[in-house]
C-alpha positions as CSV (number, residue, x, y, z in Angstrom):
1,X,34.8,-42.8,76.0
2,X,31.7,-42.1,74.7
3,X,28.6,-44.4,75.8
4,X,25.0,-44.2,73.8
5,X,21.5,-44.3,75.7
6,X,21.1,-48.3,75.3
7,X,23.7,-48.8,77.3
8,X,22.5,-46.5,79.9
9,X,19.4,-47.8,79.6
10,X,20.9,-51.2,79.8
11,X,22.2,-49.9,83.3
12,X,19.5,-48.3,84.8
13,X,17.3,-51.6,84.3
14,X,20.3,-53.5,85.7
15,X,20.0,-51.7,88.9
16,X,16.8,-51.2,89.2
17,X,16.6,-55.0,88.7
18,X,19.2,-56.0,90.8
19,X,17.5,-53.6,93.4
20,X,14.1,-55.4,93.5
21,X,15.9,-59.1,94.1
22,X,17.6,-57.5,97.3
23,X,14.6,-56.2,98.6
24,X,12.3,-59.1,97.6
25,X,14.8,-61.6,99.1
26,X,14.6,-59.2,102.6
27,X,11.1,-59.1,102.2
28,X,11.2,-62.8,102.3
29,X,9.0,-63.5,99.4
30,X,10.9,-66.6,97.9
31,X,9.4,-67.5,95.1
32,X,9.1,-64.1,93.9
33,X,13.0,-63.6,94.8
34,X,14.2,-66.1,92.5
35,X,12.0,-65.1,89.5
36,X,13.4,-61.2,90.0
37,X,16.9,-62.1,90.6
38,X,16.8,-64.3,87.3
39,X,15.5,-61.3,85.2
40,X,18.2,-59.3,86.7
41,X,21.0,-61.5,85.4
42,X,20.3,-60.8,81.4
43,X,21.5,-56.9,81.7
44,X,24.3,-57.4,83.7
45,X,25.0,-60.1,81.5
46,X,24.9,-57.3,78.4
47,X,26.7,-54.6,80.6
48,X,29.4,-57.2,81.1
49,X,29.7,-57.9,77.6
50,X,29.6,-54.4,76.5
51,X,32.4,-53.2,78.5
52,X,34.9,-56.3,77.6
53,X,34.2,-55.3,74.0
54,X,34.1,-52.0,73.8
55,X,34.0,-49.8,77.0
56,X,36.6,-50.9,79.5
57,X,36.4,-48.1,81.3
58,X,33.4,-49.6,82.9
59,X,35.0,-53.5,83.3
60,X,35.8,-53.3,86.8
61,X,32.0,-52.0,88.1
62,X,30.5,-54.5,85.7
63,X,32.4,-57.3,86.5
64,X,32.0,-57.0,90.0
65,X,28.5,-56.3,89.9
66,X,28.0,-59.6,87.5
67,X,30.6,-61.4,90.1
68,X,29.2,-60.1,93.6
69,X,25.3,-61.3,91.4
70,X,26.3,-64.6,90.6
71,X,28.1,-64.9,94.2
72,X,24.7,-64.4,95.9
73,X,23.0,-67.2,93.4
74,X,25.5,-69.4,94.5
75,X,25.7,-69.2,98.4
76,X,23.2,-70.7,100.6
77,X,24.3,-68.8,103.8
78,X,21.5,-66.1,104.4
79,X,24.4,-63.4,105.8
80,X,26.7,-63.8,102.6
81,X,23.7,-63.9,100.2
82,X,22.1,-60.8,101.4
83,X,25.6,-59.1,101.6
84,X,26.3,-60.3,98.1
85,X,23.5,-58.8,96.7
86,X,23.7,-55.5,98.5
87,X,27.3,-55.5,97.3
88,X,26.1,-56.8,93.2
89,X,23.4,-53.5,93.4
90,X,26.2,-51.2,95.1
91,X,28.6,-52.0,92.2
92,X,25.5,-51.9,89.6
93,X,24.2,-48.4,91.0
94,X,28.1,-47.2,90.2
95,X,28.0,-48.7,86.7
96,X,25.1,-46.6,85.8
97,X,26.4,-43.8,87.3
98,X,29.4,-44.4,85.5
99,X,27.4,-44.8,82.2
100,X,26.3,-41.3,82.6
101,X,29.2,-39.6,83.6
102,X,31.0,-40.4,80.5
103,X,31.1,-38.3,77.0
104,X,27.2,-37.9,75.8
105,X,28.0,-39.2,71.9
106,X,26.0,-37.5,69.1
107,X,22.7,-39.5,68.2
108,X,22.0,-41.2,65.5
109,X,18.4,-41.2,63.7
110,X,16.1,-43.2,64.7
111,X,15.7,-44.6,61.2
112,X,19.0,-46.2,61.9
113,X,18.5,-47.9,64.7
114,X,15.2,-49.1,63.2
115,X,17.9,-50.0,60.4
116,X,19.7,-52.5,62.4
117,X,17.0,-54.5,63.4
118,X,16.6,-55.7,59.8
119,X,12.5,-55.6,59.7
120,X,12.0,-56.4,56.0
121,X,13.8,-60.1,57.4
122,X,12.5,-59.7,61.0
123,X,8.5,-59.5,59.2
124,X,9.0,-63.3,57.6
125,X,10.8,-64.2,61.0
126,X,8.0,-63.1,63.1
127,X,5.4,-64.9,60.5
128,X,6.7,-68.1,60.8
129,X,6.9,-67.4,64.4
130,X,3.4,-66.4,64.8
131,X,2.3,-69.1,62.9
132,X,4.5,-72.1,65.2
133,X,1.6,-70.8,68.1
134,X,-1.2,-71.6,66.2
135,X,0.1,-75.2,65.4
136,X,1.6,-75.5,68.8
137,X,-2.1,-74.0,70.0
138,X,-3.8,-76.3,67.8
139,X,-5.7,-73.7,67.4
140,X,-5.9,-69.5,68.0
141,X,-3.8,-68.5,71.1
142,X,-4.4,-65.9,73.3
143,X,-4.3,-62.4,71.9
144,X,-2.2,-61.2,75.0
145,X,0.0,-64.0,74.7
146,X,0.4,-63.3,70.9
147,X,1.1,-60.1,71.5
148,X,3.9,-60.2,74.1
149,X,5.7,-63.8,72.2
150,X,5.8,-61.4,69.4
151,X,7.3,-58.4,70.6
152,X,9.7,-60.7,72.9
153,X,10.7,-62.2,69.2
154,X,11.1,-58.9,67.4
155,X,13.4,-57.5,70.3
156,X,15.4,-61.2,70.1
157,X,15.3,-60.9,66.4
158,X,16.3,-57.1,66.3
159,X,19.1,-57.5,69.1
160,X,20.8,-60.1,66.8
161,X,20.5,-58.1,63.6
162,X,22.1,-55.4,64.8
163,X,25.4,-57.3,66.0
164,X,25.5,-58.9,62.9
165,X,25.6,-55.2,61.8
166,X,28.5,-54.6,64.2
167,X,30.4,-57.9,63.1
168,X,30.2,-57.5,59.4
169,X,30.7,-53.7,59.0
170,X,34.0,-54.7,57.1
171,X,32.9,-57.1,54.8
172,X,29.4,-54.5,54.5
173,X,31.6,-51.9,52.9
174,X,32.5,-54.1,50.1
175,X,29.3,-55.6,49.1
176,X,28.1,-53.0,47.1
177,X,25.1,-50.4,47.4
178,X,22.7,-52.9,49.1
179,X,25.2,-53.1,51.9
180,X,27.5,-50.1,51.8
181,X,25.1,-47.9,53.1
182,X,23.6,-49.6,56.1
183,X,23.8,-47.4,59.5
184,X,27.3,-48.9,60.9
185,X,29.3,-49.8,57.5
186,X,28.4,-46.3,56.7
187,X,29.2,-44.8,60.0
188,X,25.9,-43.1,60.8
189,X,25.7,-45.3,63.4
190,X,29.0,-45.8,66.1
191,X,30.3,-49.6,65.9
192,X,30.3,-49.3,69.9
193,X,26.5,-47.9,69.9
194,X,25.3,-50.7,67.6
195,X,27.0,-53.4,69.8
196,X,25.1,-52.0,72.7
197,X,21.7,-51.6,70.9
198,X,21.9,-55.0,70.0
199,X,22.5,-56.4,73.4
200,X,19.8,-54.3,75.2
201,X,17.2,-56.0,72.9
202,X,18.3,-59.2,73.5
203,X,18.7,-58.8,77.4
204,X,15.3,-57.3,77.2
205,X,13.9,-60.1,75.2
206,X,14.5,-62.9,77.4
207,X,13.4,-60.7,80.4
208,X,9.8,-60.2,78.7
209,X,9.8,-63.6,77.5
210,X,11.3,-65.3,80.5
211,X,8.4,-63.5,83.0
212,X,5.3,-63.3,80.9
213,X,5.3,-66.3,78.4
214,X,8.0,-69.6,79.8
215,X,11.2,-69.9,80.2
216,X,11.4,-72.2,77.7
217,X,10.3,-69.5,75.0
218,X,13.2,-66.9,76.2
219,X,15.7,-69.9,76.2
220,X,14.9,-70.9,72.9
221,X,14.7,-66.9,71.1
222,X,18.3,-66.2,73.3
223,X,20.0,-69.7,71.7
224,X,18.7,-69.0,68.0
225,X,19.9,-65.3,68.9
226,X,23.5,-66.5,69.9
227,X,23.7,-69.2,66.7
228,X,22.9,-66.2,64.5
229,X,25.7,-63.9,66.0
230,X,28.7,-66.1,67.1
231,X,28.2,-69.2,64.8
232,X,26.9,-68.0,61.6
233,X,27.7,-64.2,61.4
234,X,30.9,-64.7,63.6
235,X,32.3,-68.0,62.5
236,X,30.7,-69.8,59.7
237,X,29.8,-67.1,57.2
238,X,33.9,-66.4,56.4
239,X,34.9,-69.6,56.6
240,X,32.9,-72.3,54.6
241,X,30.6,-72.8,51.8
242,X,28.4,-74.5,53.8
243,X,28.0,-71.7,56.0
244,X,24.1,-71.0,55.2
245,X,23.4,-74.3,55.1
246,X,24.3,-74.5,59.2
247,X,23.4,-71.4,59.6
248,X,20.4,-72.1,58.5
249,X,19.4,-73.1,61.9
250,X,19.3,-69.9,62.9
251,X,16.4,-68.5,61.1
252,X,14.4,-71.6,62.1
253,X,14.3,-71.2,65.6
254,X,11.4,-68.5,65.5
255,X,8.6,-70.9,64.5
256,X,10.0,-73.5,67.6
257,X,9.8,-69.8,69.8
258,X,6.0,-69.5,68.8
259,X,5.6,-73.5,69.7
260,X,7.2,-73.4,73.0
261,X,4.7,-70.0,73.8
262,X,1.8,-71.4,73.2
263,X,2.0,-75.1,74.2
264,X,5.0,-74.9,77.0
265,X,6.9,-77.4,75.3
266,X,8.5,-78.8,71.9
267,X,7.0,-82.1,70.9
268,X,7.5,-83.4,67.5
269,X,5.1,-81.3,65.4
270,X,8.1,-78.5,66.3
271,X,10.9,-80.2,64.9
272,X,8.9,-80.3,61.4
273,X,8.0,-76.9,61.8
274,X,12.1,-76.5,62.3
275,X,13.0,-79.0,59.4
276,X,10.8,-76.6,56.7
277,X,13.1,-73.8,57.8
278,X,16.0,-75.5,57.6
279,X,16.1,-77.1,54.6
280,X,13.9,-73.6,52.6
281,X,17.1,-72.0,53.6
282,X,19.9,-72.9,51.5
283,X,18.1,-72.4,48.4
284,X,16.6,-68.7,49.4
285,X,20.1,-67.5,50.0
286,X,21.4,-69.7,47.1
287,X,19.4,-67.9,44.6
288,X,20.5,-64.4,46.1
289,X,24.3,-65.4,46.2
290,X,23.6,-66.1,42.0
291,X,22.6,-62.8,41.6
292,X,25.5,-60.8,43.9
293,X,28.2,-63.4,43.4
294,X,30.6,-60.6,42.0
295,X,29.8,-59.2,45.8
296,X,30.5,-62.1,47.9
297,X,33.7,-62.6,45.6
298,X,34.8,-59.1,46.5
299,X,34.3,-59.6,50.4
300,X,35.7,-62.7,50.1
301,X,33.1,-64.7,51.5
302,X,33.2,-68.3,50.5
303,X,29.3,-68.8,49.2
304,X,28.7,-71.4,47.0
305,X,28.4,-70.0,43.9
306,X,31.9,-68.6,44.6
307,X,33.7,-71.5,45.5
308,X,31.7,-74.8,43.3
309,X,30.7,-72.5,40.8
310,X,26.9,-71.8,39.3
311,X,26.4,-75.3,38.1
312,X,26.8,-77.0,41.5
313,X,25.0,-74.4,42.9
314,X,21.6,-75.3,41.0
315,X,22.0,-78.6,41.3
316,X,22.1,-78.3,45.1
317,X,19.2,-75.7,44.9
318,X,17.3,-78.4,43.1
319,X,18.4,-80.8,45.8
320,X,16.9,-79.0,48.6
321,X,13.9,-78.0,47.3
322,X,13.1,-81.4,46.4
323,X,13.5,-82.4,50.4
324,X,12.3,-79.4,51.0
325,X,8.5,-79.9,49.8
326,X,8.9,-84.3,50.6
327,X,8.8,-82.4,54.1
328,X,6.1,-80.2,54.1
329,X,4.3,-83.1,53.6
330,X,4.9,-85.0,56.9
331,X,3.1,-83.1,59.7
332,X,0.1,-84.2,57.3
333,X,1.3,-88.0,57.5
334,X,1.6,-87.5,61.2
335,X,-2.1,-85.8,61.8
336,X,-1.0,-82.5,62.6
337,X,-2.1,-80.7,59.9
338,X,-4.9,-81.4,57.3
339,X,-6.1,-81.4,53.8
340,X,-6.1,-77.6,53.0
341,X,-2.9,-77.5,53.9
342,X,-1.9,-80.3,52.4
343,X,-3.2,-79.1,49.0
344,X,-1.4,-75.6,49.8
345,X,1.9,-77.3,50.4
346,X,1.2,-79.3,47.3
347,X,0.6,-76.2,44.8
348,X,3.2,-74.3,46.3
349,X,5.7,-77.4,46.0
350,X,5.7,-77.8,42.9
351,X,5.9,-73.9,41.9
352,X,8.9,-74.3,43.7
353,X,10.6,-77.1,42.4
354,X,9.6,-76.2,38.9
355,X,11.5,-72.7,39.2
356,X,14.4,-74.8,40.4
357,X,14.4,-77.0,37.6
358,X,14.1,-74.1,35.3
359,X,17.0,-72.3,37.2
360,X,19.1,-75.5,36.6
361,X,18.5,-75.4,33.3
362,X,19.2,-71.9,32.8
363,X,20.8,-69.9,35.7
364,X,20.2,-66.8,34.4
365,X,20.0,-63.9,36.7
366,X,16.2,-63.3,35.9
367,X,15.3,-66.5,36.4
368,X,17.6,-66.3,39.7
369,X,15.9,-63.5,41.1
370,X,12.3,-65.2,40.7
371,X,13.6,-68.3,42.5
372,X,14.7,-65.8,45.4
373,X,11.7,-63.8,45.7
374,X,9.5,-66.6,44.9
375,X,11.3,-68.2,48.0
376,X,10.1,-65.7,50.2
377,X,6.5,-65.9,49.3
378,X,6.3,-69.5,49.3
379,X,7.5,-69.6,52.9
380,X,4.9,-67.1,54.0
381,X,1.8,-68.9,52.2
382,X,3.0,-72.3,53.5
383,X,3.1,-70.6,57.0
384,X,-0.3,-69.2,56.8
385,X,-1.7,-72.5,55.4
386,X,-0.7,-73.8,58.6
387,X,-2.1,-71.7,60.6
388,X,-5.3,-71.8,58.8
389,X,-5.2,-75.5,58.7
390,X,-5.8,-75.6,62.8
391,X,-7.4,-72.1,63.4
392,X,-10.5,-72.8,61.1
């Protein structure tokens, strides 16, 4: 068994963590306790996970450790909580230990683990979440608290790209050259190693978030995280054509994850903020699936252009587009944004919607392609708008 240094890493903060509640709560600092022996729960969450999937070697000390942890959450008694947690360290000292005793496995570049993080999609993910705090601000936020929301979202983001690496390695391999040669389909990078890249970022995500911005913040990034991975990548995306339209939800939690960080709570601005995700999905990765069709087909994926055919396909990219900009338009009606962005959202509308119509008429694969990357910039200008809109 061969175990990579995320893991370890994974272990050594799981300890370490663990460590700190024990001697916080015999310190008798209460408050303090409970906020360290939450932050301690995420890695031996990710430990646990790890070894059930791909390191059982190390199931026993991890379960215990995440066992004897939860024990001492649960019992009020001061003797059985204090010997629960000195038992939950013991068995966490022994999985790092553990982690290091096993065979060192050959590293990968660090190109490739930059790879699995996906940044060319992580950079419009982080936009729209930087953009949610200036709306939820009503204003500029704090630089500090711009700084850490973001990197807390770009480890949330990163952790979930890279099990979605892990999960579609299969289907990777027969996507063509834009797929065939990312780090794990191509086996630069260990199925096992990826898997435990990606949970370290996300254990470490809602560690950062969860002690220097809310709670709500690293609930929010770790549920958009799990959609990603277990509904979308791990259910949806084989099984239905409406898979991106559900999944969808995933890649419109980062602007709620800005929100939450810089007002401490989702009011209805948020959901609009949401909705505009939501519904600029489906006709982003609609226009994409046009123009790789042949690919999906090959891996057997059932998007729409593969199981209604092209025709449907524009007419439902027409469709949604068409709600799409009628909702841009409401957090004007409801005062939260202005008249600059309203004659942003306007402009940028109707560029859309006209590309749509002209994609109906003639699906071409050019005129695909400009509807796809079109998408992309229009997302990012409306986003900006918005933040303009309430910073100026």
């Amino acid at each position: 068994m061969t175990t990579g240094p995320w893991l370890r890493l994974t272990a050594l903060v799981a300890a370490g963590g663990t460590l700190v509640a024990v001697v916080s709560g015999a310190a008798g600092l209460d408050a303090a306790h409970r906020l360290l022996a939450a932050l301690a729960l995420p890695p031996l969450v990710a430990l646990l996970v790890a070894a059930i999937l791909a390191h059982r070697a190390l199931l026993p000390a991890a379960g215990a450790a995440f066992v004897l942890f939860g024990l001492a959450a649960l019992v009020t008694s001061d003797v059985v909580h204090v010997a629960a947690a000195a038992a939950a360290f013991a068995a966490s000292a022994v999985l790092a230990a553990q982690t290091f005793r096993t065979e060192r496995a050959p590293r990968a570049a660090l190109r490739d683990y930059l790879a699995l993080t996906k940044p060319r999609i992580m950079s419009l993910l982080l936009l729209t979440g930087l953009c949610g705090m200036f709306v939820g601000a009503g204003g500029v936020p704090a630089a500090w608290l711009v700084g850490v929301t973001m990197l807390g979202l770009a480890l949330a983001c990163g952790g979930a790209s890279a099990l979605n690496h892990v999960i579609d390695r299969d289907i990777d391999r027969l996507m063509g050259e834009r797929t065939r040669t990312r780090p794990v389909a191509a086996a630069r990078v260990a199925p096992s190693h990826a898997l435990e890249f990606g949970l370290a970022l996300s254990a470490f995500s809602f560690v950062l978030l969860a002690s220097a911005v809310n709670v709500l913040t690293a609930t929010l990034a770790l549920v958009g995280n799990l959609f990603y991975v277990l509904v979308y990548t791990g259910w949806l995306k084989r099984t239905t054509p409406q898979n991106i339209v559900i999944g969808g939800a995933a890649g419109a939690v980062p602007p709620l994850v800005g929100f939450a960080a810089a007002s401490g709570n989702l009011t209805l601005p948020a959901l609009w903020l949401f909705l505009i995700v939501f519904f600029w999905t489906p006709p982003h990765f609609w226009a994409l699936a046009l123009l790789i069709r042949e690919n999906y087909e090959a891996a057997r994926i059932p998007m729409l252009p593969v199981v209604r055919g092209v025709a449907a396909t524009t007419r439902q990219i027409v469709a949604y587009t068409a709600v799409l900009v009628a909702i841009t338009l409401v957090p004007v009606a409801l005062g939260t944004l202005g008249a600059a962005y309203l004659i942003v959202a306007l402009a940028l509308g109707a560029a859309f919607l006209w590309l749509a119509l002209r994609l109906r008429r003639d699906a071409s694969p050019k005129r695909a392609s400009l509807v796809f990357h079109y998408s992309l910039l229009y997302l990012a200008l409306l986003f900006v708008a918005m933040a303009l809109d309430v910073a100026i």
